[in-house]
N, C-alpha and C positions, 0 to 999 in steps of 0.2 A: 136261848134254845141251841141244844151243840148242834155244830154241821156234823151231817151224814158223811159216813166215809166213800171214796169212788167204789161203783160195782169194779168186782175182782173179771181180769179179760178171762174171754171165754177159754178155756182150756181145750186146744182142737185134739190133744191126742187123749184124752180122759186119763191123765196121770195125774196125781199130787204129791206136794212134796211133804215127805216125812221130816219127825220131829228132830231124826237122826242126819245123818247126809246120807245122797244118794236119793231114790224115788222110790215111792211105794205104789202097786197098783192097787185100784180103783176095784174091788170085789164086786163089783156091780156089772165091771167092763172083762173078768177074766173072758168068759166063754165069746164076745168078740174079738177078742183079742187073738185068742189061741186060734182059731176061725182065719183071722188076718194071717196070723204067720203059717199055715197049712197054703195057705194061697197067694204065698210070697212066692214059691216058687216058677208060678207062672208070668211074672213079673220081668221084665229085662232090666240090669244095672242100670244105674246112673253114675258120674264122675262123684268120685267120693272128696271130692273138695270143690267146691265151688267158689270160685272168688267173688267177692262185690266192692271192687275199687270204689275209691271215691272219697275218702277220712281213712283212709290205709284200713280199713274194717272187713276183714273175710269173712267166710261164713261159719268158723267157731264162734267167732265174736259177737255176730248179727242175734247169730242161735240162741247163743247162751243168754242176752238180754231176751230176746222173746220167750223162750222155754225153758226156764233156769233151772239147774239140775241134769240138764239131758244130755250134755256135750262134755263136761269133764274132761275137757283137750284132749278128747278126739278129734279129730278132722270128722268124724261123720257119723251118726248115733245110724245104728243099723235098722231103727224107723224108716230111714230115709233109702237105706242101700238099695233098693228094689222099685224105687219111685221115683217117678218123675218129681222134683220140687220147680211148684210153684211158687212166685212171689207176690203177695199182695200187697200193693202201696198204701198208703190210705194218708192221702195229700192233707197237709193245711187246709185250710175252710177260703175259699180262691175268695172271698171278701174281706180276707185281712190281705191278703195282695194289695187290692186295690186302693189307691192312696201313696202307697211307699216308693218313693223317688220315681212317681208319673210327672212332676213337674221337672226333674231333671235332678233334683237332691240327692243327695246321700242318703244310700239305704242299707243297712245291715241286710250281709248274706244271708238267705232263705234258710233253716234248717231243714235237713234231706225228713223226706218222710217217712212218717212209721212203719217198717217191715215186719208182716208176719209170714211163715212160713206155711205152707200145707202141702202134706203128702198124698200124692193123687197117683191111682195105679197106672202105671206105663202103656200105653195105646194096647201093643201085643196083646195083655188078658184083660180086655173091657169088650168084647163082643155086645154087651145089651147095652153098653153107654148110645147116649141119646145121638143122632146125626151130629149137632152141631158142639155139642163136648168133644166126641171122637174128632172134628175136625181143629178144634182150638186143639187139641190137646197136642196132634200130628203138628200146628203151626210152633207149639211150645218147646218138642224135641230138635222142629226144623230149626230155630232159633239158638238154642239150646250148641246144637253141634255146629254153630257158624260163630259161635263166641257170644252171646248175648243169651239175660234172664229174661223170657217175657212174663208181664205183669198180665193179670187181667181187669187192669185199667183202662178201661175203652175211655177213648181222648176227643174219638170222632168217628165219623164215617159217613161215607160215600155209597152209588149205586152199585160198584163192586169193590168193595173196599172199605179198611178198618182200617184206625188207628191207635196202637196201645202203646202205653207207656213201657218202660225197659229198663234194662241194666246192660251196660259192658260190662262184661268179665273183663281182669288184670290180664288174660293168656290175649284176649280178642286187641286189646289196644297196645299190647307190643308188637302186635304185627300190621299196625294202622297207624302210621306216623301222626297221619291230616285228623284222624281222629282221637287220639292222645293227645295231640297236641290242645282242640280247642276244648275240651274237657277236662283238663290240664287246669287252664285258665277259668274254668267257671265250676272248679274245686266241687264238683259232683261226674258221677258217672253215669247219670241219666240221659236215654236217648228215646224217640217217636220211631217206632216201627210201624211204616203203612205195609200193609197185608193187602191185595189183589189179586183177588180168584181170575186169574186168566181165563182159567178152564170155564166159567160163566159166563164173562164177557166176552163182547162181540169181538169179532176179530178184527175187525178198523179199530177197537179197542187197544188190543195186544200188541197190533204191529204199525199202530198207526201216533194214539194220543198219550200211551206209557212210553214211546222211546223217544218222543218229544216232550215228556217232563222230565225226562232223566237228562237229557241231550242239555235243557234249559239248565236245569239247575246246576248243573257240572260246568256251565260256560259263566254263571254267575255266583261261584261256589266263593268269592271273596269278598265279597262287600255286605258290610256288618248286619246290615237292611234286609236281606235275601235268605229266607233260610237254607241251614244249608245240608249238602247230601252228603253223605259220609262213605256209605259203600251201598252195594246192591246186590242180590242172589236169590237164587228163583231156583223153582223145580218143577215138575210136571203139570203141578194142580196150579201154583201161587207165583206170584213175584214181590221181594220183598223189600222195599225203600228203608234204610237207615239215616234218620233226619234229627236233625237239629231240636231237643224241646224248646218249646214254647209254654211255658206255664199256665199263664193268668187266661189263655180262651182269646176268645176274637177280638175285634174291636167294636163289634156288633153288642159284644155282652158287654164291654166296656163303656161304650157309650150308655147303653137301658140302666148298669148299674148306677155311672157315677148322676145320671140325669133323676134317679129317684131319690139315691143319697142328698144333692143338690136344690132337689124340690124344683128342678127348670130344666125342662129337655135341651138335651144338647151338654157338649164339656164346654167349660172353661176357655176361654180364645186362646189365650196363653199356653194350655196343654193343647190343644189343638193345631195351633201354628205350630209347635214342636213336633208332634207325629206326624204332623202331613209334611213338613219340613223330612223328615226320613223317609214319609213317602215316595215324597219326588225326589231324594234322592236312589233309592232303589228302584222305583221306575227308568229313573236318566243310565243309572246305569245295567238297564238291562237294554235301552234300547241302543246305547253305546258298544254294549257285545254281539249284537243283531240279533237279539229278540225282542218281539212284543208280547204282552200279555194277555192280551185281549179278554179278561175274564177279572179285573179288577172290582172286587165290592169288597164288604165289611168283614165280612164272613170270610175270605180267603186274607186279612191282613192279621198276624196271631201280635203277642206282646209278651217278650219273655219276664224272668222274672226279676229283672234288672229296668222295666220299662221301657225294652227298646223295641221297637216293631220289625215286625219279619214278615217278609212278604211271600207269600207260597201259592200253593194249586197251581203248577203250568201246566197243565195238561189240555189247555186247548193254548199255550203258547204256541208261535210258529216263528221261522228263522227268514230273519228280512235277508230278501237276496238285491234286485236293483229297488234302489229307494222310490220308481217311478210304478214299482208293482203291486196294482190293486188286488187287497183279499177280498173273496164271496162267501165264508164261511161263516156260518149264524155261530156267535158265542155269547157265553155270556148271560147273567139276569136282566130282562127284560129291563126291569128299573133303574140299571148302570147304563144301559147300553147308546151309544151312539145315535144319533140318528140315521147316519150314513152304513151304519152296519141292516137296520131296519128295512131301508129301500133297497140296495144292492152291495154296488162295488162301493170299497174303504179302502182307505190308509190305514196301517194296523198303528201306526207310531199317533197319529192322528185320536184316531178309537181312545187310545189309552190315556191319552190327556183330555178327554170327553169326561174319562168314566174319573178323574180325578175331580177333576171340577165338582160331579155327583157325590163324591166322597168327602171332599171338604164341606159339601153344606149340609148333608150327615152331622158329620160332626159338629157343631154349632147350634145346629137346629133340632136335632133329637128326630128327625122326617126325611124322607125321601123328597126330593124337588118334583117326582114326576111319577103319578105312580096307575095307571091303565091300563088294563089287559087287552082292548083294541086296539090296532097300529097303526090306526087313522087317526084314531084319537091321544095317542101319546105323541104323536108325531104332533098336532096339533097343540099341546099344552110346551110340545120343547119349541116350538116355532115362540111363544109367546113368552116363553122363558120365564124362573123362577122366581117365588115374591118369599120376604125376608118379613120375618115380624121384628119387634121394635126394641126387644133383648140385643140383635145384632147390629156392633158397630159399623160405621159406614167406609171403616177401612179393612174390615175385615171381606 
C-alpha cells in the first residue's frame, strides 16, 4: 500500500504558487484582500528588516523557506510593512529531549525550531481586539523596540507573570556583550522573556520580591548551575526579565517522564547523583555570594538542552547580612520546606540544605518524603523522618 504524502502547511496569507514564478492570488480571497489593503493604512510601520541570528539566517532567509515565492530578496514583502510580525516557534516534541546526554554523554546540538511567520495588525487599529491580545500584542511591540522577537510560546507562568519563548535580533546583541557572548557559545539566539504586570501586583511585589530576584540573579550571574539574566526593562504597565532558556521543562516533568519511560518511579541513582551533584553546586554558590534561596523544589530547578540544570525563581531569595541572623518569612511549598521555617525563626543557609535533602529523595523515589497539609502533622512525620523502599541503595 503507497504511503500517503505529508498534508501541505496551512497557507496563513491564502496565496499559492503559480505554475510560472512569482504568486498567483487566491480568487476566492480577492475581496479580503483588497479589504486588508484599504485598512493598511491605519496600521503603524514595522522595521522592514528583521534580523533572527543564530545560523547567520535573517529574515529573507527565514521567509522565504516558510512562504516561498513571497520574498524574492526583498528585505520585506509589503504583507508585512504595516504589521506587527509575530514569530511562532513550534519546538521539537520535548520527549525526544529526554534521554540525550542526561547521563552526561555526548549529544548532538538541538536543531532551532520550526519558524513561521504571522502578520497581526499593529496595536494602533485593533480597537475591538479582545483585552488580553491587545495586551500581548503592546508586550510584542514592547519587546520588539528593546531588540528581541517575542514568540507566543508561553514556557510558564506565575501569579503575575508569563514566560515566553524569543528571539534576539543581530542589532539587540551587538549592543549586549554578556549576552552575545553566551549565545555565541550555544550556537542559537534563543532567549525566556518573563513578562510581570507590575500594574497587577501588589506593591511588596514591585518594590519588594522583583528587585530581590533581579539583585539575586545578577550577583549569581556566573555559575553555569544558575540561570542566568541577561538584561531587564520595564515600563508603566510591565517589567521585563531577559533569561537564560531552558528547554526540556522542570525536573519535576523530568523525573514523572523518565519514571514512566522506566516503568519505576524515580531517575536512575547515576543521573540523579549528577543533577543533584549541580545542585549543590549552584546552591554553594549562591550562598557563597550571600544569598539564600529559600524556595528550592522541583519545579523551580529547569534543564537546558545540553542536560545541564539551572536553577531559577529567586523571588522569595534574600541577601544574608550577619550569618547569626534569623529569617521569619514563610516561603516556599509546604512539601520542601524546613521544619524550622514552619515554627518560626530560621537559618536561610540552613532552610536551603533542608529543602535539598527533599529534593534528592525526589529524585530516586518518584515521591515527596513528607506530604500534609496540617502543620502539626507535617511536623510530626518530619520529626520521624523519611522511609526508603527496597529499589534504593543504601549508599545512596
Amino acid at each position: 500500500m503507497p504511503m500517503s504524502s505529508p498534508p501541505e502547511p496551512v497557507n496563513m496569507l491564502h496565496v499559492k504558487r503559480d505554475s510560472a514564478d512569482g504568486i498567483k492570488e487566491n480568487p476566492s480571497q480577492r475581496g479580503k484582500e483588497r479589504r486588508r489593503k484599504e485598512e493598511e493604512e491605519k496600521f503603524e510601520a514595522c522595521p522592514g528588516h528583521l534580523q533572527t541570528p543564530g545560523h547567520g539566517l535573517d529574515s529573507q532567509h527565514l521567509c522565504k523557506d516558510v512562504l516561498p515565492g513571497l520574498y524574492r530578496g526583498t528585505p520585506a514583502h509589503p504583507t508585512f510593512r504595516n504589521h506587527l510580525v509575530v514569530i511562532r516557534f513550534e519546538p521539537p516534541d520535548v520527549n525526544a529531549y529526554h534521554g540525550m546526554g542526561m547521563l552526561g554523554t555526548a549529544c548532538e546540538q538541538p536543531q532551532l525550531p520550526a519558524v513561521s511567520w504571522t502578520a497581526l495588525p499593529s496595536v494602533k487599529g485593533s480597537a475591538r481586539r479582545k483585552p488580553g491580545q491587545r495586551n500581548f500584542m503592546e508586550q510584542v511591540r514592547e519587546c520588539r523596540d528593546n531588540g528581541y522577537l517575542l514568540s507566543s510560546r508561553k514556557m510558564g507562568s506565575g501569579a503575575f507573570s508569563k514566560v515566553y519563548l524569543a528571539y534576539a535580533t543581530h542589532e539587540r546583541m551587538q549592543h549586549n556583550a554578556k549576552l552575545a557572548s553566551d549565545l555565541r557559545g550555544k550556537h542559537h539566539a534563543m532567549v525566556a522573556i518573563k513578562i510581570i504586570s507590575t500594574a497587577e501586583a501588589p506593591v511588596a511585589f514591585s518594590q519588594k520580591f522583583l528587585p530581590r530576584e533581579i539583585s539575586s540573579l545578577n550577583a549569581t550571574y556566573k555559575h553555569l548551575n544558575v540561570v542566568r539574566l541577561y538584561e531587564t526593562y520595564r515600563n508603566s504597565q510591565h517589567s521585563y526579565l531577559v533569561l537564560e532558556l531552558a528547554a526540556r521543562g522542570d525536573l519535576l516533568e523530568h523525573i514523572n517522564w523518565v519514571s514512566e519511560r522506566r516503568c519505576s518511579p524515580g531517575l536512575d541513582e547515576e543521573e540523579a547523583r549528577r543533577l543533584f551533584w549541580q545542585l549543590v553546586s549552584a546552591v554553594a554558590h549562591c550562598h557563597s555570594s550571600g544569598i539564600v534561596h529559600r524556595d528550592l523544589e522541583c519545579e523551580n530547578i529547569l534543564l537546558d538542552d545540553r542536560g545541564l540544570l539551572k536553577l531559577t525563581d529567586f523571588g522569595f531569595a534574600s541577601h544574608l547580612g550577619l550569618k547569626s541572623l534569623l529569617l521569619s518569612t514563610f516561603c516556599g511549598s509546604v512539601a520542601c520546606t524546613a521544619p524550622d521555617i514552619l515554627m518560626s525563626k530560621y537559618n536561610g543557609e540552613q532552610a536551603d540544605l533542608w529543602s535539598l535533602g527533599i529534593i534528592r529523595y525526589a529524585m530516586v523515589t518518584g515521591k515527596l518524603p513528607f506530604k500534609e497539609r496540617q502543620t502539626h502533622r507535617m511536623l510530626h512525620l518530619m520529626h520521624h523522618g523519611p522511609t526508603f523502599g527496597p529499589g534504593v541503595s543504601p549508599g545512596c
